[in-house]
C-alpha positions in Angstrom: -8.6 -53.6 31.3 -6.6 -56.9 30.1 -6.4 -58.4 27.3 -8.5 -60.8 25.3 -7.9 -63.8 24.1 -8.9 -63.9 20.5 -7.5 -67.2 18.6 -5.8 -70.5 19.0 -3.7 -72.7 16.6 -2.9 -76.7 16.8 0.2 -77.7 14.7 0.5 -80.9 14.5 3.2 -83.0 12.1 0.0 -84.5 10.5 -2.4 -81.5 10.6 -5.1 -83.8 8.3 -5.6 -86.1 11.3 -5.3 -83.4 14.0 -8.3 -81.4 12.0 -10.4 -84.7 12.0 -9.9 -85.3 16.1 -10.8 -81.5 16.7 -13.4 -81.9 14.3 -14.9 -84.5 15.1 -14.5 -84.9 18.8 -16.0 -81.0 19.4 -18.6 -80.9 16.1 -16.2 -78.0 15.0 -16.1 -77.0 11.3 -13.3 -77.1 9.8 -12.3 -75.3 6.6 -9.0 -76.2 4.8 -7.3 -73.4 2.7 -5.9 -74.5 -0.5 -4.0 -71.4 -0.6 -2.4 -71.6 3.1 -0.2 -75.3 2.6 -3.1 -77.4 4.8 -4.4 -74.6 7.3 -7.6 -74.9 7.6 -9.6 -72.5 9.7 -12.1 -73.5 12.7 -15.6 -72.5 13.2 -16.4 -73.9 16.6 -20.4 -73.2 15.7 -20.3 -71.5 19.0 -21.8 -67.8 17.5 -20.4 -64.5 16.5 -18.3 -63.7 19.9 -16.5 -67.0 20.4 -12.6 -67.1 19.3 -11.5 -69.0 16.7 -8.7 -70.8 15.7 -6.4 -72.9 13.1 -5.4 -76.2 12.6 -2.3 -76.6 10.7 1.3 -78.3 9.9 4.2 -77.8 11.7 6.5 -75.5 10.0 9.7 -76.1 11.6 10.8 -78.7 14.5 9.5 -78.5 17.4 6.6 -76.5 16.6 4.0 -78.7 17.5 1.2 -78.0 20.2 -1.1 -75.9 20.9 -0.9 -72.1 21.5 -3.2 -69.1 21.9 -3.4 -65.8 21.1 -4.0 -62.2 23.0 -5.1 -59.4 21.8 -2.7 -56.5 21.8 -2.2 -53.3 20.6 2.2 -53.0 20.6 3.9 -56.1 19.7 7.4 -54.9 20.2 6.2 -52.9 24.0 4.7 -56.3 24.6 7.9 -58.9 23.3 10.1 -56.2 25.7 7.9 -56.6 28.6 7.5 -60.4 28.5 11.4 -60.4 28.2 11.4 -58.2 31.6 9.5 -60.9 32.9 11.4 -63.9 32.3 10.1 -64.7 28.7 11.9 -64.9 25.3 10.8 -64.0 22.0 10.1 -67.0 19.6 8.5 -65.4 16.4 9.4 -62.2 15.5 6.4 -60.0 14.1 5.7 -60.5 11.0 2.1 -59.4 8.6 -0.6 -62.2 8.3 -1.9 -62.2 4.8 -4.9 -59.9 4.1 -5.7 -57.5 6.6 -5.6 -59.2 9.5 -2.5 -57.6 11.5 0.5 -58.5 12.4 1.4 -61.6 15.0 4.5 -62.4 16.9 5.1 -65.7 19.6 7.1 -65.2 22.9 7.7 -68.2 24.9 6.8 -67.5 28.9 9.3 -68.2 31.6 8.5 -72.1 31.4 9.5 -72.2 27.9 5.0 -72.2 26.9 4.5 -70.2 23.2 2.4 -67.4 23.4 1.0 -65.9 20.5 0.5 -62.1 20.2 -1.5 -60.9 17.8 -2.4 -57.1 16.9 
């Protein structure tokens, strides 16, 4: 069985005006988190199985873009395969806050990040 896509993120430099395009260009609902420096979650009104995503500032150059995550149930047997196959790691895994896992980024063999997330 593969494996699902379950989020995306858009970091922009300036995150305020990439949440209004997103927003307002797809009627998506975004939802800033005072606690998370300008992340704001997405709610893309598009019911309880649809992934969702983040819109947030970029953390370190060249960070910028737009990236989604997989599903996965090893980060570290996943990062070793993708660097079998060309890739690099980008992100090491570290915990999300909460309980919501753990997430790492690999880039593929063109140099795209690739967000794991488990």
């Amino acid at each position: 069985m593969g494996r699902p896509v379950a989020f995306f993120e858009v970091v922009s430099d300036d995150h305020r005006r990439a949440q209004r395009f997103y927003g307002d260009l797809f009627a998506w609902t975004i939802d800033e988190d005072p606690t998370m420096e300008g992340y704001a979650m997405v709610d893309t009104g598009a019911g309880d199985d649809a992934v969702t995503g983040g819109i947030g500032p970029s953390q370190v150059p060249g960070d910028t873009g737009v990236k989604f995550y997989v599903r996965v149930d090893d980060l570290e047997g996943t990062l070793a395969r993708a660097a079998e196959l060309g890739g690099a790691r980008l992100a090491e895994p570290m915990d999300l806050p909460g309980d919501y896992g753990r997430i790492a980024v690999l880039a593929d063999p063109d140099g795209n990040p690739v967000g794991l997330w488990a």
